[in-house]
KEPA-721124 format. One record per residue (C-alpha): residue in three letters; y, z, x. Coordinates in steps of 0.02 Angstrom, whole numbers, padded with zeros to 5 digits, always signed. Example, Ala and Ser with C-alpha at 12.3 -4.5 7.8 and 13.67 -1.06 7.14 Angstrom:
<recs>
ALA-00225+00390+00615
SER-00053+00357+00684
</recs>
This chain:
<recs>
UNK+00000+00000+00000
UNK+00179-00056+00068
UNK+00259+00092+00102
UNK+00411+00062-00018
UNK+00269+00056-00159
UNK+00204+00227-00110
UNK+00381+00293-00121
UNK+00372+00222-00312
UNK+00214+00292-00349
UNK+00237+00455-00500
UNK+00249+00623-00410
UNK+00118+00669-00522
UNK+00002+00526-00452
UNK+00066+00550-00278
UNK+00009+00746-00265
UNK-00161+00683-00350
UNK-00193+00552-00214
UNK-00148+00698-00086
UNK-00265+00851-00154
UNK-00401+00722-00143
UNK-00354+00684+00007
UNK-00327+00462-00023
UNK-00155+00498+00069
UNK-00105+00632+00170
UNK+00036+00732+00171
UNK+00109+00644+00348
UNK+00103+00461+00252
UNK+00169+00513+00104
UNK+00329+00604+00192
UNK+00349+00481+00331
UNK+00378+00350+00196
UNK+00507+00422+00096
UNK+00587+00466+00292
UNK+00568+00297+00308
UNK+00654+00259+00137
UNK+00807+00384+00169
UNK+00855+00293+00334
UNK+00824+00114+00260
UNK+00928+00158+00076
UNK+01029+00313+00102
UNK+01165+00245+00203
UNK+01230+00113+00041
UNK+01216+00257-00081
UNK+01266+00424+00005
UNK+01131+00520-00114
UNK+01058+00648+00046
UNK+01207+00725+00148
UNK+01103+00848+00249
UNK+00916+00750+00333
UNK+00799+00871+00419
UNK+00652+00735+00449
UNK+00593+00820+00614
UNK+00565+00984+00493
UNK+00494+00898+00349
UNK+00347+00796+00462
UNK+00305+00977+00549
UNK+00285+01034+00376
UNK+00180+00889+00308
UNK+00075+00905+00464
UNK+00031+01123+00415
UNK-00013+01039+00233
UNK-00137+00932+00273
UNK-00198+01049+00409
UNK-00228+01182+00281
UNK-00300+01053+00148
UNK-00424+01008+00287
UNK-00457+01191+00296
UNK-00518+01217+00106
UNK-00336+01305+00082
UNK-00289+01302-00109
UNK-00165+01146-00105
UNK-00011+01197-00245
UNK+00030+01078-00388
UNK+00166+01001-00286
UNK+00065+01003-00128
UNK+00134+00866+00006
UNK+00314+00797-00095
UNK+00451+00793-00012
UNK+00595+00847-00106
UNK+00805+00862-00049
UNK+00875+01003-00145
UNK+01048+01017-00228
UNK+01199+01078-00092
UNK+01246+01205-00225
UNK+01075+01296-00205
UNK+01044+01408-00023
UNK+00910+01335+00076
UNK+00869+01449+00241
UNK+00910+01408+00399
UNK+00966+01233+00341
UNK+01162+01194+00295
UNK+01234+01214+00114
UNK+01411+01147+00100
UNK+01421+01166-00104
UNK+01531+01022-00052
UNK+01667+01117-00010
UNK+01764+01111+00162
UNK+01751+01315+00155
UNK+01567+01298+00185
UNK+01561+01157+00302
UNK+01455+01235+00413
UNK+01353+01365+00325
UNK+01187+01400+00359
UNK+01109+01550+00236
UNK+00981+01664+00283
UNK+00885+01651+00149
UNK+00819+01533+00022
UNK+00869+01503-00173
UNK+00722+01559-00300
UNK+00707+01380-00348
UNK+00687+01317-00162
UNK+00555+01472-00149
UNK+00463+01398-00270
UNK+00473+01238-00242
UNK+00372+01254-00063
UNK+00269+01386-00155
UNK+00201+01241-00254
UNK+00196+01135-00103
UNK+00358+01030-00092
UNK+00411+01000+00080
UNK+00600+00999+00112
UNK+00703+00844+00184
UNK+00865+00884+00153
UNK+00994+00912+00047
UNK+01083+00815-00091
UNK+01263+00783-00125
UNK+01379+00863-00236
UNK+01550+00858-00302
UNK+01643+01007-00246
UNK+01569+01160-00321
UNK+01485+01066-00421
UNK+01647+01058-00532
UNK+01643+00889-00636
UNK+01529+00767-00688
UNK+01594+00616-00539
UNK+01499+00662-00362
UNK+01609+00648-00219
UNK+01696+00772-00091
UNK+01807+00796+00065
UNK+01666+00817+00168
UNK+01534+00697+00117
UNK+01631+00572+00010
UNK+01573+00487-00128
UNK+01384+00451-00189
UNK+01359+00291-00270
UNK+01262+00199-00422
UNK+01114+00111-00340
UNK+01121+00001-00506
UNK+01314-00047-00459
UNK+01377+00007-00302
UNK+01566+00013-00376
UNK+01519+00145-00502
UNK+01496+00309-00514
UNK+01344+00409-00526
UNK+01384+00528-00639
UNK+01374+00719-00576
UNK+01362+00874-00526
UNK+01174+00817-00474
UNK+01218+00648-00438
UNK+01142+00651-00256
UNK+00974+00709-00337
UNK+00992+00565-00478
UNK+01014+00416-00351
UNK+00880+00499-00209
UNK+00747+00496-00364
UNK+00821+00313-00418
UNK+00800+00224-00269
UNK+00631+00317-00200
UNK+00678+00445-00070
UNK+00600+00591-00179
UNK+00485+00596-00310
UNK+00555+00744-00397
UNK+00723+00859-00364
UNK+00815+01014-00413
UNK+00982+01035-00502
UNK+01080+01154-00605
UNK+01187+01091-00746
UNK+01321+01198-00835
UNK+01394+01073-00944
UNK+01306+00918-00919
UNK+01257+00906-00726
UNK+01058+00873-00737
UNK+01078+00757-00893
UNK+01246+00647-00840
UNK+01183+00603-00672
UNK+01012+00568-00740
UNK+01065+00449-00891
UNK+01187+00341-00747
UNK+01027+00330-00644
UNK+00892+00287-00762
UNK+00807+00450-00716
UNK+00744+00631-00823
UNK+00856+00777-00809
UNK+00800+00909-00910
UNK+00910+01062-00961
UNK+00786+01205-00978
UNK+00817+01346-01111
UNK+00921+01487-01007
UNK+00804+01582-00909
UNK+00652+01458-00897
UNK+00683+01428-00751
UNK+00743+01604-00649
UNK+00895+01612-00543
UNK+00957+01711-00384
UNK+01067+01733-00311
UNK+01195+01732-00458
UNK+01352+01805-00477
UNK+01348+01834-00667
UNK+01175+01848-00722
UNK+01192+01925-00876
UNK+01315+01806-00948
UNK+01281+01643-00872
UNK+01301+01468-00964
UNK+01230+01374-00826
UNK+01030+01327-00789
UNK+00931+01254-00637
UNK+00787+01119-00683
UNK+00704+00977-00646
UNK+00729+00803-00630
UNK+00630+00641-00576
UNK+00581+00457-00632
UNK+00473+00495-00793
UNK+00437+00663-00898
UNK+00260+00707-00845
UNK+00338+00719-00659
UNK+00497+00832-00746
UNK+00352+00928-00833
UNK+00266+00960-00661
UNK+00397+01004-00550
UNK+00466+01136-00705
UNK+00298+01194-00692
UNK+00320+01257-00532
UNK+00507+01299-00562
UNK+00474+01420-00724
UNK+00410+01591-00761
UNK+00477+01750-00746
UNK+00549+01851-00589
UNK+00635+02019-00579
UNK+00783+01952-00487
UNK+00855+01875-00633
UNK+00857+02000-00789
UNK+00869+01860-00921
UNK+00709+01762-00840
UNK+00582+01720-00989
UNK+00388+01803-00972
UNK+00293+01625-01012
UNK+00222+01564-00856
UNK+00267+01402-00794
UNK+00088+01340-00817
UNK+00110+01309-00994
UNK+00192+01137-00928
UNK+00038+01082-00855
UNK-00033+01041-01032
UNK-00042+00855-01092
UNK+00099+00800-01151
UNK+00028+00674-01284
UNK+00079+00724-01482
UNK+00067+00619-01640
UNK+00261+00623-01721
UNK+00213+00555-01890
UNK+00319+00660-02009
UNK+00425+00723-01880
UNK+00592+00764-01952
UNK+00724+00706-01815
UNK+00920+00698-01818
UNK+00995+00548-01763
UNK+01197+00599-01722
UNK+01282+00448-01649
UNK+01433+00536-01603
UNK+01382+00730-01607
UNK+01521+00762-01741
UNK+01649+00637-01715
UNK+01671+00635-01514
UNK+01730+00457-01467
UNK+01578+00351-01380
UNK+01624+00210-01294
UNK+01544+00049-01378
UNK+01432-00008-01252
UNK+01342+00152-01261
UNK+01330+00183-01434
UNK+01268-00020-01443
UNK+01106+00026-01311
UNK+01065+00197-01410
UNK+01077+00119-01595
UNK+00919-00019-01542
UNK+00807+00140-01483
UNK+00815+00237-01660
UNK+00681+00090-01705
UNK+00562+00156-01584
UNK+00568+00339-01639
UNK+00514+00273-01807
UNK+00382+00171-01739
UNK+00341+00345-01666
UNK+00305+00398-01838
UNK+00470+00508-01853
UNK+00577+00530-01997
UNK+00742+00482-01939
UNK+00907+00544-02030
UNK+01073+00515-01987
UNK+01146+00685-01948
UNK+01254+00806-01858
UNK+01236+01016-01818
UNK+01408+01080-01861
UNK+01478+01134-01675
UNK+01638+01193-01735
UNK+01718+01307-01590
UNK+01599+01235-01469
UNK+01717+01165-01370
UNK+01840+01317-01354
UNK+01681+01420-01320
UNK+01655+01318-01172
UNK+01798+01295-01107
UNK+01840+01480-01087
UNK+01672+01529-01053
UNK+01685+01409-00898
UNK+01847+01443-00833
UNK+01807+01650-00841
UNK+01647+01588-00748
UNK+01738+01495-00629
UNK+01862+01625-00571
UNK+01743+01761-00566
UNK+01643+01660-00443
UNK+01780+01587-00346
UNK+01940+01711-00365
UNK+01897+01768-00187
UNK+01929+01596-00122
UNK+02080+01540-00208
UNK+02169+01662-00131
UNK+02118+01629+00046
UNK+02046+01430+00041
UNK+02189+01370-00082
UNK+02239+01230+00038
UNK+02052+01177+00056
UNK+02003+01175-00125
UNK+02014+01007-00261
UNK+02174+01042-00398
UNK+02058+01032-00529
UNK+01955+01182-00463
UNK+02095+01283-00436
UNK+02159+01228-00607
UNK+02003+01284-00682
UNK+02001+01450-00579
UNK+02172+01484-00641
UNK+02138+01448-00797
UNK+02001+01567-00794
UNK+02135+01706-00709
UNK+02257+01709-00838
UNK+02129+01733-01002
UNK+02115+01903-01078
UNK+01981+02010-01129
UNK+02014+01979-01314
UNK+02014+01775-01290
UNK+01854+01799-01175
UNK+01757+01909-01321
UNK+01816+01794-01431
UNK+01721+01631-01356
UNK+01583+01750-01329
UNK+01592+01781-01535
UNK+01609+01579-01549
UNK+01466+01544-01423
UNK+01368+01639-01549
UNK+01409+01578-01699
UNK+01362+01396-01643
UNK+01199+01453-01581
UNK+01167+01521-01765
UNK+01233+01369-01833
UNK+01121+01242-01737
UNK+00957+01376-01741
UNK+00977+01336-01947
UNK+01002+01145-01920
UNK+00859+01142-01836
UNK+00759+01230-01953
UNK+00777+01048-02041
UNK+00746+00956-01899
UNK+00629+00992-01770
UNK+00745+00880-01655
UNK+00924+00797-01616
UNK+00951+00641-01542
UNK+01126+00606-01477
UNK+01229+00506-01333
UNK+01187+00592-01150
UNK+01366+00525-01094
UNK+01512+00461-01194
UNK+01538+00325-01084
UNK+01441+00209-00958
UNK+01439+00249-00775
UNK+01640+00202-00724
UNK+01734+00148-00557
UNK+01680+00245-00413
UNK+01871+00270-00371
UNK+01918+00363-00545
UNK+01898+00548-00543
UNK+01868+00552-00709
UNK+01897+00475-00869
UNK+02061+00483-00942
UNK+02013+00394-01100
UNK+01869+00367-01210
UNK+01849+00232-01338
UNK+02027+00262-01356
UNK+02051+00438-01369
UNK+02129+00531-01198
UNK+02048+00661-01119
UNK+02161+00817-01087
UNK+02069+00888-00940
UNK+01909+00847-00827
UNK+01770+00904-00917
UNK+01837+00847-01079
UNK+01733+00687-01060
UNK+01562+00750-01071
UNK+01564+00838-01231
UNK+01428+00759-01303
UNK+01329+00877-01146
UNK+01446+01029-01165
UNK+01411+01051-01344
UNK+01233+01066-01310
UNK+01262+01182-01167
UNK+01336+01321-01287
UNK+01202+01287-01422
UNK+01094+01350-01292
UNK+00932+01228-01346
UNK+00820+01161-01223
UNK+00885+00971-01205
UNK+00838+00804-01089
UNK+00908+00654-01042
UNK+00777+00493-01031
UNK+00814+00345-01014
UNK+00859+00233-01155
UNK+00911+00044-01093
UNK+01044-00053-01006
UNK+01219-00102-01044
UNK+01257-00292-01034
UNK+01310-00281-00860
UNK+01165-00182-00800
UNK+01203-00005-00812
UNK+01074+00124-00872
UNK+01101+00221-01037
UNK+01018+00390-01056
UNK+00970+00470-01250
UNK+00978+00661-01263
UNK+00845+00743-01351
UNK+00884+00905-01399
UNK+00743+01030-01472
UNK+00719+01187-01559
UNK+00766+01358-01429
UNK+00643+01395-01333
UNK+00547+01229-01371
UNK+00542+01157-01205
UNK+00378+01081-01210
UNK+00398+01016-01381
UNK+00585+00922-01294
UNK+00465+00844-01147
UNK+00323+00776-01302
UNK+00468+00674-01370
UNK+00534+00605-01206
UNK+00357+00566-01182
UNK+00327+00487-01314
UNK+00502+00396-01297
UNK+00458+00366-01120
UNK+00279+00281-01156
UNK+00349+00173-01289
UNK+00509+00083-01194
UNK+00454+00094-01022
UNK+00632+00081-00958
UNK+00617+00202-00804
UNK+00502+00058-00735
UNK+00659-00059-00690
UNK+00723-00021-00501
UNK+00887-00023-00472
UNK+00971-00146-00340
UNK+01007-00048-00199
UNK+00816+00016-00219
</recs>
């Protein structure tokens, strides 16, 4: 097999081939090496390349397969994890010229158990700064790129993850998404991001564990490889207080489900958010398949009144309590939009924070009830197709401006403060070529039940399958 064809192969496939011992760890690694220094350089997607590290590793894996050693569920792939999360002994910028040259001590939980499971680390992925908006470029890595059009963005705060997966340089990767960063990047890059219900997937070290909005989870090329890495990702741990008790096997079992007499919301514009035409033209062919699927599709919306005031403040009080330190000594070497957004968070009160708070939960209540209808919601991933690589954001949608940076990605946010599980697969192609991703959003707590559909979604359209140009 050509080596670019192994790097295309399912993770799920890939760590099959390697328990029984077809391929061996070395091959499989010192392709996707191979792949990084042939692709990476067009795209920007890996910032930080430890290849030396990552073929010493490969070489202990198949040394302890050929031992009888127990070989983990993700035994042998390589995998670049997000610049946000601390990987030991290896540099985390977050993006940020504060961190330029940090190198932590100690791992994240989800880079603990990603080489629990048998991942082997190659580097790290870019980031926009802080992982603040949903474009990924910063001062000290620049921009990453579309692989599908080079000019365009690809969509963010994972977007280094998105492309890597897109273009073959991992089979699976970790990202966090507080308002849209694991589903964005993924619908731009015709990949899976799945949002996990908060505390699926455990997190530490965090700031703000008790109150936090944001998740880590998986992404990669199809669902069964999303459901394997989360798999490894999930189950509880007593560093993080809000971490769920089901084990992350659970997301080992089959993912096939008949859908006849499924009840499923189809929201076109998630309560009357502009959507840019060319999106809403891809997502309006695929409602077609979900009946062919055997569901019972009906045109409808949860209401999210207050969901976007709940986020907003719940962010910006999130922001400054993370980054208040910095402001005041790294003002000069932080983006205006962060220090907007850590201001912003500075100058709210205790009575406007409880109030979101009282919002936040009102909205879950609403869309727990709506979903007692339907078992799930189908909606736009992003309100607009992957844009200019040279526009920070967009200032307009289908007409309607955009007040800040985040206002954009609504059609994510909304879901973020519903709290349901939700995933981003991908859906089709604009006219000119760029991928679409449909958000499927499920009952709380029904994360498997949100990976059946994509599945099933997934099987039927077979739109991951198309490579994008600079792959």
């Amino acid at each position: 097999m050509a080596a670019d064809d192994l790097c295309f192969l399912t993770a799920t496939e890939l760590a099959r081939r390697m328990r029984a011992k077809e391929l061996s760890a070395r091959e499989v690694v010192a392709a996707h090496i191979a792949r990084v220094e042939a692709v990476n350089p067009a795209v920007n997607a890996i910032v930080t390349f430890v290849p030396e590290q990552a073929m010493a590793a490969a070489a202990a894996a198949d040394d302890a397969l050929a031992r009888g050693e127990p070989a983990g569920i993700l035994h042998g792939l390589p995998v670049a994890h997000k610049d946000l999360v601390q990987t030991k002994g290896i540099r985390t910028t977050l993006g940020s010229p504060i961190f330029r040259d940090w190198v932590p001590e100690e791992d994240a939980l989800v880079v603990e158990r990603l080489k629990a499971a048998g991942a082997i680390t190659i580097g790290k992925t870019n980031t926009p700064e802080f992982g603040a908006g949903s474009q990924t470029f910063n001062p000290v890595f620049g921009a990453t790129r579309n692989p599908y059009d080079l000019t365009k963005t690809c969509g963010g705060s994972s977007g280094g993850a998105a492309v890597a997966l897109a273009c073959g340089m991992q089979p699976i990767a970790d990202g966090s998404d507080f308002g849209g960063s694991l589903r964005n990047p993924a619908g731009y890059c015709n990949v899976v991001g799945f949002r996990p219900t908060l505390g699926r997937v455990p997190r530490y070290p965090l700031a703000t564990a008790f109150t936090e909005m944001g998740v880590e989870g998986p992404m990669a090329r199809t669902v069964a490889d999303v459901a394997l890495a989360l798999a490894a990702m999930a189950g509880p741990d007593p560093r993080d207080p809000r971490s769920l008790e089901s084990p992350g096997e659970l997301f080992l079992r089959p993912l096939e489900r008949d859908f006849r007499g499924v009840r499923v919301a189809w929201s076109r514009d998630l309560g009357g958010l502009p959507v840019e035409p060319a999106v809403t033209a891809v997502l309006e062919q695929q409602r077609a398949t979900f009946e062919a699927l055997g569901c019972e599709v009906e045109d409808a919306s949860p209401g999210l009144s207050g969901a976007d005031e709940a986020f907003q403040v719940i962010r910006a009080w999130s922001m400054a309590a993370a980054r208040r330190p910095l402001l005041a000594a790294h003002r000069h070497e932080m983006k205006d939009t962060v220090i907007w957004n850590v201001e912003k968070g500075l100058a709210l009160t205790g009575p406007e924070v409880g109030e979101a708070e009282m919002l936040r939960t009102q909205v879950f209540q609403r869309m727990r009830s709506f979903m007692e209808r339907y078992e799930f919601l189908l909606c736009p991933v992003s309100q607009v197709p992957p844009f200019d690589i040279a526009t920070e954001y967009p200032m307009v949608v289908n007409g309607q401006p955009m007040a800040t940076y985040i206002d954009w990605m609504k059609s994510c946010s909304r879901v973020t403060v519903t709290a349901h599980p939700a995933i981003s697969v991908p859906a089709g192609f604009t006219a000119d070529g760029l991928p679409v991703g449909l958000q499927v959003v499920g009952r709380y707590r029904d994360d498997f039940g949100v990976l059946q559909l994509a599945h099933a979604f997934e099987a039927a359209t077979g739109f991951w399958r198309r490579r994008p140009a600079a792959g």
